[in-house]
C-alpha positions as CSV (number, residue, x, y, z in Angstrom):
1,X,46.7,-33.7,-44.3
2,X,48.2,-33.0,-40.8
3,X,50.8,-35.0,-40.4
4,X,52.0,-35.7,-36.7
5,X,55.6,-35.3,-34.6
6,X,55.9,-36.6,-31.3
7,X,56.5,-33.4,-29.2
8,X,55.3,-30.8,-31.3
9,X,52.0,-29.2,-31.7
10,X,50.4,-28.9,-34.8
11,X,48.4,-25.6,-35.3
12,X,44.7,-25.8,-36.2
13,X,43.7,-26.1,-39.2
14,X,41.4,-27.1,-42.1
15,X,42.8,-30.2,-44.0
16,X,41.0,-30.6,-47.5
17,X,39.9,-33.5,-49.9
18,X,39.4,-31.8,-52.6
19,X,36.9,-32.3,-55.5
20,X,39.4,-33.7,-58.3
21,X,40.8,-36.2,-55.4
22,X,40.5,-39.9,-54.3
23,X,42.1,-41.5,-51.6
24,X,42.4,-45.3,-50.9
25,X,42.9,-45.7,-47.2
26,X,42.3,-44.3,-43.4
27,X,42.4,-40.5,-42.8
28,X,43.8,-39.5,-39.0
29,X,43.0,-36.2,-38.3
30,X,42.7,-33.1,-36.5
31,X,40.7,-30.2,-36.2
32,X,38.6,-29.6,-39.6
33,X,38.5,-32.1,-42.5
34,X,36.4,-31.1,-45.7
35,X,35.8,-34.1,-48.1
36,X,34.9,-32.9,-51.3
37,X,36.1,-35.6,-53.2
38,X,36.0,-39.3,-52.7
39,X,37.7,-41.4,-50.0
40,X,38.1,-44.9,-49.7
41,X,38.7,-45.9,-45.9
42,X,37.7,-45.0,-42.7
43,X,37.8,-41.1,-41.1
44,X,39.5,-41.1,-37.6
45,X,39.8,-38.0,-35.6
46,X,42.7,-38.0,-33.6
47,X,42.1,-38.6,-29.9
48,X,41.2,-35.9,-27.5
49,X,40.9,-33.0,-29.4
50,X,37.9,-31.3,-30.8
51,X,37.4,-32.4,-34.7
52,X,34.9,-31.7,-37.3
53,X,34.1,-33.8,-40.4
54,X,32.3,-32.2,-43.5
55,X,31.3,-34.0,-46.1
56,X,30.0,-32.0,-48.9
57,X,27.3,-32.6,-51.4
58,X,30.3,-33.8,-53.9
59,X,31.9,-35.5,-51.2
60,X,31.7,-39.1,-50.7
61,X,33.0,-41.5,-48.1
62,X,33.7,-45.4,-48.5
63,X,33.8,-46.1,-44.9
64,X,33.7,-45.6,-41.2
65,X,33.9,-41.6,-39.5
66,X,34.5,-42.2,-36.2
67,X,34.5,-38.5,-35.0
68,X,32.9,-36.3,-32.3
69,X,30.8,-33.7,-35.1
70,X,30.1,-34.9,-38.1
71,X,28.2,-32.7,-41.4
72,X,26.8,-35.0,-44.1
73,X,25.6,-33.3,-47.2
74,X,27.2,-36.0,-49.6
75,X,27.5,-40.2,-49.6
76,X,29.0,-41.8,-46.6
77,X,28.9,-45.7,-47.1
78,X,29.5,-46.8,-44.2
79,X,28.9,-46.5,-40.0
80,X,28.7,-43.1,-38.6
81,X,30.4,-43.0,-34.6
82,X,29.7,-39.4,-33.4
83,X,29.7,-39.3,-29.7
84,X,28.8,-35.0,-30.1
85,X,26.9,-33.9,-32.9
86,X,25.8,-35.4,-36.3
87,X,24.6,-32.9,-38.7
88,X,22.0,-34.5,-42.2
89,X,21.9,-31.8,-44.7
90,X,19.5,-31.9,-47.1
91,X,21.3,-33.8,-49.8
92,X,23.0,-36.4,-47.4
93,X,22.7,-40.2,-48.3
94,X,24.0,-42.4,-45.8
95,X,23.9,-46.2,-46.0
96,X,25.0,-47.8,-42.5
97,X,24.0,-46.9,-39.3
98,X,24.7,-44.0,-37.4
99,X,25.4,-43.8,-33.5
100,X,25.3,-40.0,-31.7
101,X,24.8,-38.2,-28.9
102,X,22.6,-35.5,-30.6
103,X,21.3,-35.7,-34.2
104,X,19.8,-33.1,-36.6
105,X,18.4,-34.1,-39.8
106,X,16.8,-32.1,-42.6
107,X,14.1,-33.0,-44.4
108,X,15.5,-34.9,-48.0
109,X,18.4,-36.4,-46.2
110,X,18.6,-40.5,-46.1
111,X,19.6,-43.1,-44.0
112,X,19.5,-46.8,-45.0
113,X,20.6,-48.2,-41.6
114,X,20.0,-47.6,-37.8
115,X,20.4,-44.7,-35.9
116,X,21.3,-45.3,-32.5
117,X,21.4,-43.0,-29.5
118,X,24.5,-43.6,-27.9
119,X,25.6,-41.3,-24.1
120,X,28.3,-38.6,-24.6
121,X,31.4,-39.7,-24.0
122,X,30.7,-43.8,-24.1
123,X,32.1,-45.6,-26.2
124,X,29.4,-46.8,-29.6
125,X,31.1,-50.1,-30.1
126,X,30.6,-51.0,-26.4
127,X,27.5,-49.6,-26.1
128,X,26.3,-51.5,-29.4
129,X,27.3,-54.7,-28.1
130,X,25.4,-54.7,-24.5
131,X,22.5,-53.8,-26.5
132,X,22.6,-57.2,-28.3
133,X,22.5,-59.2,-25.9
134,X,19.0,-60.6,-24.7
135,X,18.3,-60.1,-21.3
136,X,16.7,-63.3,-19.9
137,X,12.8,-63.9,-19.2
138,X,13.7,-67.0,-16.4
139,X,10.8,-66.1,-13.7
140,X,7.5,-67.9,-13.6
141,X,5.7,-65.4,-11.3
142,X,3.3,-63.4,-13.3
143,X,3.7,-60.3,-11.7
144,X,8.1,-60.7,-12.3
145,X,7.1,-61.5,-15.8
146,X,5.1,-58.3,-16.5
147,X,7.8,-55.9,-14.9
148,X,11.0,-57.5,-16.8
149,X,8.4,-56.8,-20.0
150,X,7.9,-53.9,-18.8
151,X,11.3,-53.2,-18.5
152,X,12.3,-54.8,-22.0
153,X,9.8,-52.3,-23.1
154,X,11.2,-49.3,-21.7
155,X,14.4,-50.2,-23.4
156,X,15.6,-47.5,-25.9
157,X,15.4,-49.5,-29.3
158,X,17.7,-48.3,-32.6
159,X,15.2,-46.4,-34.6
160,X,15.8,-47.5,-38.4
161,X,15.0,-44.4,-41.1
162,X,15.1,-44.9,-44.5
163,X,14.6,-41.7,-46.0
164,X,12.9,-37.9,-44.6
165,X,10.5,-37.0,-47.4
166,X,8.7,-32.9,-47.1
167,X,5.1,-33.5,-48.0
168,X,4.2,-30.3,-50.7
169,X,0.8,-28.7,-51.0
């Protein structure tokens, strides 16, 4: 693991959980983390720098990844936060939801949870919240009533998957 000093620069680099490994608690990272083994806490990458989480078909995660690109080929129990890229391999297994700005899924990966379309840069867990709360339906005009329908409508929704199956001939 990377380990940080106030006032020095770390150089890139690939940090490793490797497949004979478990760890019980949070990662804090930077750069490339590969997860081959099992870890039991949440995945931070460290702020403002460009990170990249791999979890590999052995790999399995017991918590939150809060990181800008994210590869899933293994378990990840928990909420995905990806405000760049979120990559489904074919053998990924996700149970929780997963917020991103741009998602690619391939056909045999599963989510039990939500995925949610979050902006670049925003923040999931404020975003998340705004969504929840109900706007109000107060006017008695008709013609108020069908455009704030409309517009309740029009609302992007969380789109809940439960598994991508290929359909053989």
């Amino acid at each position: 693991m990377a380990f940080f000093q106030s006032g020095k620069k770390s150089e890139p680099g690939v940090s490793l959980v490797a497949n004979n490994c478990e760890i019980d608690g949070d990662i804090h990272f930077s750069d490339q983390l590969l997860i081959n083994g099992i870890v039991k806490g949440n995945v931070y990458a460290r702020e403002g720098v460009k990170a990249v989480v791999t979890v590999s078909e052995k790999g399995c995660v017991e918590g939150e990844i809060h990181v800008s690109d994210v590869i899933i080929n293994g378990k990840v129990f928990g909420d995905i936060y990806s405000d760049k890229h979120v990559e489904l391999a074919a053998k990924a297994e996700i149970r929780g939801n997963v917020y991103y700005d741009l998602i690619e899924m391939v056909m045999g990966s599963r989510v039990d949870g939500k995925l949610v379309k979050i902006c670049a840069g925003e923040d999931a867990n404020q975003q998340t919240a705004a969504k929840a709360e109900p706007s109000p339906v107060n006017s008695t005009d008709n013609e108020d009533q069908v455009e704030t329908k409309d517009a309740l409508a029009s609302q992007k929704s969380p789109l809940h998957v439960t598994s991508v199956k290929s359909k053989t001939a």
